[in-house]
N, C-alpha and C positions, 0 to 999 in steps of 0.2 A: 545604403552605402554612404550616403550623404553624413548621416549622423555618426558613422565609423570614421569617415574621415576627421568631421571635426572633431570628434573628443579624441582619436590618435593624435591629431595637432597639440590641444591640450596639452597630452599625456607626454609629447615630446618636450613641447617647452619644461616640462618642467624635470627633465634631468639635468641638466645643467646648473641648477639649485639644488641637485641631490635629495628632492623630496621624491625621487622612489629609486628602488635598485634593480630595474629589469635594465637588458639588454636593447638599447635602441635600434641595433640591428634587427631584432626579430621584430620589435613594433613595425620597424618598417615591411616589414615583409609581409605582417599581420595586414598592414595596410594595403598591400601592392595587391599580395593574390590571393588575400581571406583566407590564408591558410599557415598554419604553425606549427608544427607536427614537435614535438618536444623542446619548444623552447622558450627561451627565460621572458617572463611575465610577472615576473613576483613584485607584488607592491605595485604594480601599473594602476593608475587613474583610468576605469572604462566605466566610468558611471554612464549611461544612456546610452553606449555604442551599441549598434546594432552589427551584434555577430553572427544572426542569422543561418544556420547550414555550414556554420564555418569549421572547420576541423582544426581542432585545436586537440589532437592525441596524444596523452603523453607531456604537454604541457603545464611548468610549473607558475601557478597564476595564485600561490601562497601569498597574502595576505594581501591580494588585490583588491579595489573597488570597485565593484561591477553593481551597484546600488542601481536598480532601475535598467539595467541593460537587455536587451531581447537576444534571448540566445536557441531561438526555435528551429529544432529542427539540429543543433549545434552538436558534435560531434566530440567530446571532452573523457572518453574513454581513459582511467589510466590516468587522469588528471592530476594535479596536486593542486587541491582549492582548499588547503588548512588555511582558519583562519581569516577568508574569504567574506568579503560582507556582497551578500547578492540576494540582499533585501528588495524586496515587489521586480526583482526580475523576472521573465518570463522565460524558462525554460521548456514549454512544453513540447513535448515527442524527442528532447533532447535526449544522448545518451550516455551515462555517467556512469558504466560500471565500471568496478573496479577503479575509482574515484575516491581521494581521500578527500574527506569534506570535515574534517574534526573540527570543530571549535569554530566552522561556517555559519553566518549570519542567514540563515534564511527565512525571516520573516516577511510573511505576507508574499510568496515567492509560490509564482506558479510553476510546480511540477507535475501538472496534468499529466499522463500517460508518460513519464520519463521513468528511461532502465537506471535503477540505484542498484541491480542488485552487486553482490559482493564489495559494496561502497561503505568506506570510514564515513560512520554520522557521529561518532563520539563526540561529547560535548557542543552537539550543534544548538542550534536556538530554530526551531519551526513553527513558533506561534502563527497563526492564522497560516501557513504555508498551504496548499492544493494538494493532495498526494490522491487526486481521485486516478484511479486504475493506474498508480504509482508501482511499479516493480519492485518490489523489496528485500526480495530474498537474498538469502545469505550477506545481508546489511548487519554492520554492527553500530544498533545504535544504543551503546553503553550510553545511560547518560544524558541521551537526547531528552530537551527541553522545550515544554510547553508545546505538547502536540495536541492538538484542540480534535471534537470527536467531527468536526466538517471535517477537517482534513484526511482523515480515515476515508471517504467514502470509496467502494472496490476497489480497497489496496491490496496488494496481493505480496503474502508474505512465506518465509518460511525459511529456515534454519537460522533463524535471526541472533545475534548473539546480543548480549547486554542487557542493561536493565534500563527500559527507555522508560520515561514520565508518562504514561500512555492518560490520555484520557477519562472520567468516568464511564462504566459502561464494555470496557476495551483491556482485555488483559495479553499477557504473553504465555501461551501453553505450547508446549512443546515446539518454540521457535516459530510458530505462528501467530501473528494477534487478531487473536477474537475478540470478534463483538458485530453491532450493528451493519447490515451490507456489506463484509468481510468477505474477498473472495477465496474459499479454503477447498475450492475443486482439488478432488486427487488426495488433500492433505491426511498424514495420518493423524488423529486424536484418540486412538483408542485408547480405552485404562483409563481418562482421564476426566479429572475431575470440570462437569463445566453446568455443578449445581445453579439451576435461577439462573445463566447465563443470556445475554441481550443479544439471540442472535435472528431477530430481526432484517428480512431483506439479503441474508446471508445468501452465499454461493456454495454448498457443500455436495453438491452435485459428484458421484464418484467418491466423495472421504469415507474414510472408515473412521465410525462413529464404534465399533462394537464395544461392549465392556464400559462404554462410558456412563458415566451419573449427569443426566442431565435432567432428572427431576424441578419440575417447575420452570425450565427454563422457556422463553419468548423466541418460538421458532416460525410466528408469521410472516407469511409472503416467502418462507426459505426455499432456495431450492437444492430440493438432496434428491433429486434424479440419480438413479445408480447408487446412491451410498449404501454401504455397510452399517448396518443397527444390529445386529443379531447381538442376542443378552444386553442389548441398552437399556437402562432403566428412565424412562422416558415418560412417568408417572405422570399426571397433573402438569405434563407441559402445553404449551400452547400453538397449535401444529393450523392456525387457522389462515385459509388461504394458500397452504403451504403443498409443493409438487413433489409427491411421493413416487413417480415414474417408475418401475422397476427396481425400488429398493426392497432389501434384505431385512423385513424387519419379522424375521423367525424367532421364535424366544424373547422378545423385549415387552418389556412392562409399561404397557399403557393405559395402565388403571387412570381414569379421571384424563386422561389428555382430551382434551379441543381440539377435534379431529372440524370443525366447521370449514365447508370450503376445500377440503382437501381433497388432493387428485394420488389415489394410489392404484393407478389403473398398470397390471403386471408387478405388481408388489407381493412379496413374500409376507405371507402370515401367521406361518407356521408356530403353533403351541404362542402363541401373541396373548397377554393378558388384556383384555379387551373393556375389562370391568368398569361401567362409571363413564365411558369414553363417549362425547358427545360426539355424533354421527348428524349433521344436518347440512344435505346436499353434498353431503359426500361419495366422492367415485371411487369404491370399490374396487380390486385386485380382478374380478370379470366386466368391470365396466359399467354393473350398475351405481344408481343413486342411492344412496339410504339419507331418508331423512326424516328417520326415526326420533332424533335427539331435536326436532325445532321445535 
């Protein structure tokens, strides 16, 4: 509260030189009872404030300075932060759906476990940004700039619209982005093309995978608990380590797959092309080992 008051002090002295256009009435208010439910902030000075839990709903904080500011826990739903610089703030568990964030400066800005989904990223900047177990669905991030593959880590996406800068590694298929530790529980991919794909440490636990081309792709450590494979083509891919729990894999082509390590204990394997497929220490659909292939 301490560091809210003084940069609110700050932030007031300097309307009276006209170097911002919010509402000094709401600052104070901001100030009095950490709360601000839609009102004017636009161009406010809150570099380092600490607005912690604060509820700011519906609040227009367009072209504000929040560089460095702690907004954990912060309550910005409905927000309007176009144009925003909230460079290495801390947002984390904050929540910002339905949050316009266009042309938002969020470099090096922790968004740990923060709800984006249904949030304007158009034209944001995210270099080095956190987006680990980041909410993202139905996010448009048209646009979005310099999204590094750390930041990715179990982000959770889906009906994404735009065409964001993704990463090496990290693509957009059907409004999802896949790649490396991607959580895609539930997601559908079926149909889809996700040849050679980096999906390493992934979450597809429950997706339906069927019909997909996923020849060669890097499916270690994944876990597809529950998913949908039937007629996957799932040749020469790399399944080592990987938790097959009662998946569907009826009909799918597993000629040459790196089955090393894997748990298909209740796993469908009906008419499964099996050809080539290394089996070492691997758990079977009855719960034995085979470790035929070491």
């Amino acid at each position: 509260m301490k560091r809210l008051l003084a940069t609110v002090a700050v932030a007031a002295a300097l309307v009276g030189s006209n170097a911002s256009a919010f509402d000094p009435a709401d600052l104070k208010k901001l100030k009095e009872t950490n709360e601000c439910i839609e009102c004017d902030l636009t161009g406010a000075d809150l570099r380092g404030a600490d607005l912690s839990d604060t509820n700011l709903f519906g609040a227009n904080l367009s072209g504000a300075d929040l560089t460095g500011a702690y907004l954990f826990g912060a309550d910005l739903r409905g927000a309007d932060l176009s144009d925003t610089n909230l460079s290495v703030a801390e947002l984390q568990g904050a929540n910002l759906s339905d949050t316009n964030l266009s042309g938002a400066q969020l470099s090096y800005t922790n968004l740990t476990d923060v709800d984006l989904s249904s949030a304007d990223l158009s034209n944001a900047t995210l270099n080095d940004a956190s987006l680990t177990r980041t909410n993202l669905s139905d996010a448009n991030l048209k646009d979005a700039k310099e999204v590094n593959s750390a930041a990715l880590n179990l982000v959770s996406s889906g009906s994404i619209e735009g065409n964001p800068i993704l990463p090496q590694d990290y693509s957009l298929v059907k409004g999802f982005i896949v790649g490396p530790r991607a959580k895609l529980s539930n997601a559908d991919l079926s149909d889809t093309n996700l040849f050679g794909a980096e999906l390493y440490g992934a979450y597809l636990n429950d997706a339906n995978l069927s019909g997909a081309d996923l020849r060669g792709a890097n499916l270690t450590g994944a876990n597809l608990t529950g998913a949908y494979l039937s007629d996957t083509d799932l040749s020469g891919v790399v399944l080592r380590g990987a938790i097959l729990h009662r998946a569907d894999l009826s009909d799918t082509n597993l000629k040459d797959a790196n089955l090393q390590g894997a748990y298909l204990k209740g796993a469908k394997l009906d008419n499964a092309i099996m050809d080539g497929a290394i089996l070492c220490n691997t758990t079977m659909p009855d719960g034995s080992v085979i470790n035929s292939g070491c």
